[in-house]
N, C-alpha and C positions, 0 to 999 in steps of 0.2 A: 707158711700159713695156708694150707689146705684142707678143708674142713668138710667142704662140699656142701653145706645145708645152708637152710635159710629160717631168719629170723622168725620164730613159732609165735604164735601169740600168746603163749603162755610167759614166752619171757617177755614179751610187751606189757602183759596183765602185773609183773611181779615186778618189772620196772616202775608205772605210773603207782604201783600199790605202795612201793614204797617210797615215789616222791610225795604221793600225798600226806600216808601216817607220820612221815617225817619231817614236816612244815616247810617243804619245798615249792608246793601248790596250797597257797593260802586263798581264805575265802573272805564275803563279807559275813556270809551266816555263822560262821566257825571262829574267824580268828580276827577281822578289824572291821565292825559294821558299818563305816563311812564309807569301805573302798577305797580303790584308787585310783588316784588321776597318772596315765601314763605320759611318756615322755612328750608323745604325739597329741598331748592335749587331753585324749577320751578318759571317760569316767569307766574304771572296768571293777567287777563284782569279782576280779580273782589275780591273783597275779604268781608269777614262776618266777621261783630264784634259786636257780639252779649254779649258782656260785656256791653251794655249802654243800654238794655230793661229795665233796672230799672227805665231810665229817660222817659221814656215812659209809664205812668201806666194803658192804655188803650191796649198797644198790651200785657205789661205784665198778664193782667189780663185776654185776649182771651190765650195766652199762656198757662199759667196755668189748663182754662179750659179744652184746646185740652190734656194739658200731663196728667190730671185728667182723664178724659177717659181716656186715652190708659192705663195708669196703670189699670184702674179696667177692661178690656177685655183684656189686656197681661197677667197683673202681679196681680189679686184678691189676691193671699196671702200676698202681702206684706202689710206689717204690719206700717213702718217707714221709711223714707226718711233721706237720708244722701247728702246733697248739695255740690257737688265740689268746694271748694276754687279756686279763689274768682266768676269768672263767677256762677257759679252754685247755690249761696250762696240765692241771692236773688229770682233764681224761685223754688228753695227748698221750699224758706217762702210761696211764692203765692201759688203753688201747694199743702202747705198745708193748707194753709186756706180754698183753693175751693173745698179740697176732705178732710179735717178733720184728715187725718193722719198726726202723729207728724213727728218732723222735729230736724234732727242736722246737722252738718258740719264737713267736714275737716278743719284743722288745711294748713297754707300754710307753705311750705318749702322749703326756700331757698336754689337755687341752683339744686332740686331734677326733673329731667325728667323722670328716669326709673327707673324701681324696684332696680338696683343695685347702682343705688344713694341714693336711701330710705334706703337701708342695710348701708352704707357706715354713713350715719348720723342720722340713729337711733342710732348706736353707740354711738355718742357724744350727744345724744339730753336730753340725763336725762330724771326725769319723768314729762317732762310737758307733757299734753291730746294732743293724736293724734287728738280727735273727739272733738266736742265740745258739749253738748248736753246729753239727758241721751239714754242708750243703757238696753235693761232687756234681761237677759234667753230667748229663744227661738224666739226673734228678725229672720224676715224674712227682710232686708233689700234693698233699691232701690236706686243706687247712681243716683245724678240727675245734670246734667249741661246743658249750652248751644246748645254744638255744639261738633261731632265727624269726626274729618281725620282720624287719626291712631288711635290704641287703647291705645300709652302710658300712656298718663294723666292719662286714667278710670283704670287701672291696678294700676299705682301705690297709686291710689284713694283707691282700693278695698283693696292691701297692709297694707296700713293706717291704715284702718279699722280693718278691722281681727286682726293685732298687738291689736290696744286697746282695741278689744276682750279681747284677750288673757292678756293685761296686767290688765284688771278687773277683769276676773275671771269670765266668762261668758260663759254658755254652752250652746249647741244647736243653737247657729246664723249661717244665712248663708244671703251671701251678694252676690247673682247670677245675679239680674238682673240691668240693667242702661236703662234711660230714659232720652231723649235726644232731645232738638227742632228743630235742621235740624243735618241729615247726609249726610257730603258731597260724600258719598257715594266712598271713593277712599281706600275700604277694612276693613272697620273698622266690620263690622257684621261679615263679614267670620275671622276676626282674632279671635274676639268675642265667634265663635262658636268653634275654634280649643282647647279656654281657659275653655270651657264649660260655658260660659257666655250665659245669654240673652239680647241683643241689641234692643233697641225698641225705634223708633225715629218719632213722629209727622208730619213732613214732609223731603220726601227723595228727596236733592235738587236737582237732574241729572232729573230723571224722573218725578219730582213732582213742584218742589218747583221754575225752572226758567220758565216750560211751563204757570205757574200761574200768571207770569209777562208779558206776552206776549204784552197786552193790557194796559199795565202801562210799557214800556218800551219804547225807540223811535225804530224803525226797526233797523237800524245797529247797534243798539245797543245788542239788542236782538239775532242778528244775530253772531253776534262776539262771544258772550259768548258763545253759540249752536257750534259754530264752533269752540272755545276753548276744550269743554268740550266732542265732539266726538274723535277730534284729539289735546291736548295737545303737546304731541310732536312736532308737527309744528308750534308751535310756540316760540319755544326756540331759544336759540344764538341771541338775538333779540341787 
C-alpha cells in the first residue's frame, strides 16, 4: 500500500454526501422532529449512525479509500487492522481490501462499556478469543471503527486486544493508534492523547464534515445544526 497522496476534499465532499442522502446523518428538520437525547444525557438536533454503511457499498468503498490513505501518512507502520465489534467490523474488511493489510476483529461483550466492566467479565469469560482473526510477534496494530464521542469503546477495544496479546503469548505488539470515519470532535483526540494514543479521523465533523453539507442541506436546516454545535447548551431543558 503505497499511494503517496492524501485525502482530497473532494473525497471528504462525496463521503458526508452520501452519509447524508443515505439516512446515515439524520436530522430534527428532515427526519424525527423531537430529536435526540444521546447517551450522555444531551438533547441533539442530529445524530450518526453509521452502523448501516455496509448497506451502502459505494460510500463504503469511498470510505475505505479515504481511511486507506490516512493510515499510510498517519500510521505507515501499521502492520494489521483490528475492527471494532460490531460497527467497525465491516470497514475493517473494506479497508483492507483497499490497502492489502490484513484484518481481525473484536469479539462483542455484553454488558461491557468501560475498561472496569471488561475486568469485571473477563473474569468469568473463560477462554473463548477476545480477537477474532490471527495476531503474530511484533504486530503493529490499528483499531478501526466508525465513529468517535468519547474515547470509551476505543479503550476498552484496545483492552480487548493487549489481553489476547498476552493470553497467546505474544511479544513485541503495540496497539497505539485508531482510525476512524467521522470524529464528532466532543474530546475524543485530547482524551486519546492524555492515554498516549494516536486518534486519526477522515473527517472532523464540527469543522469539516457539516460545512460539506452546506449545499445538500435546506438552510434552516443547516443553520440549527451550526447553531447546535457552537452552543449546545442552549439547547437543553427543551
Amino acid at each position: 500500500m503505497t499511494r503517496g497522496a492524501s485525502i482530497s476534499q473532494s473525497l471528504k465532499q462525496e463521503i458526508m454526501t452520501g452519509i447524508y442522502q443515505n439516512g446515515m446523518l439524520l436530522t430534527s428538520k428532515r427526519d424525527q422532529p423531537e430529536g435526540w437525547t444521546l447517551v450522555s444525557g444531551l438533547w441533539s438536533p442530529f445524530y450518526i449512525q453509521l452502523r448501516l454503511i455496509g448497506s451502502f457499498p459505494r460510500v463504503l468503498r469511498l470510505a475505505a479509500e479515504a481511511m486507506s490513505l490516512l493510515i499510510e501518512e498517519r500510521a505507515p507502520h501499521v502492520n494489521r487492522l483490528v475492527g471494532i465489534a460490531f460497527a467497525g467490523v465491516p470497514i475493517a474488511t473494506a479497508v483492507s481490501l483497499d490497502s492489502g493489510l490484513p484484518a481481525c476483529h473484536t469479539r462483542k461483550l455484553a454488558g461491557v462499556r468501560t475498561e472496569g466492566d471488561l475486568s469485571e467479565t473477563l473474569s468469568a469469560y473463560g477462554q473463548h478469543s477476545l480477537v477474532e482473526g490471527q495476531l503474530e510477534d511484533g504486530d503493529r496494530l490499528c483499531l478501526v471503527d466508525d465513529l468517535v464521542t468519547g474515547m470509551d469503546s476505543k479503550l476498552v477495544a484496545r483492552s480487548q486486544v493487549l489481553k489476547e496479546v498476552e493470553r497467546r503469548g505474544l511479544t513485541n505488539v503495540r496497539c497505539d493508534d485508531i482510525v476512524v470515519l467521522v470524529d464528532r470532535q466532543q474530546g475524543a483526540r485530547e482524551r486519546a492523547g492524555k492515554e498516549g494514543l494516536r486518534l486519526h479521523s477522515v473527517i472532523d465533523f464540527v469543522d469539516e464534515g457539516l460545512p460539506l453539507l452546506e449545499d445538500s442541506m435546506g438552510q434552516e436546516e443547516y443553520a440549527l445544526l451550526m447553531q447546535y454545535l457552537e452552543s449546545p447548551e442552549s439547547f437543553q431543558n427543551r
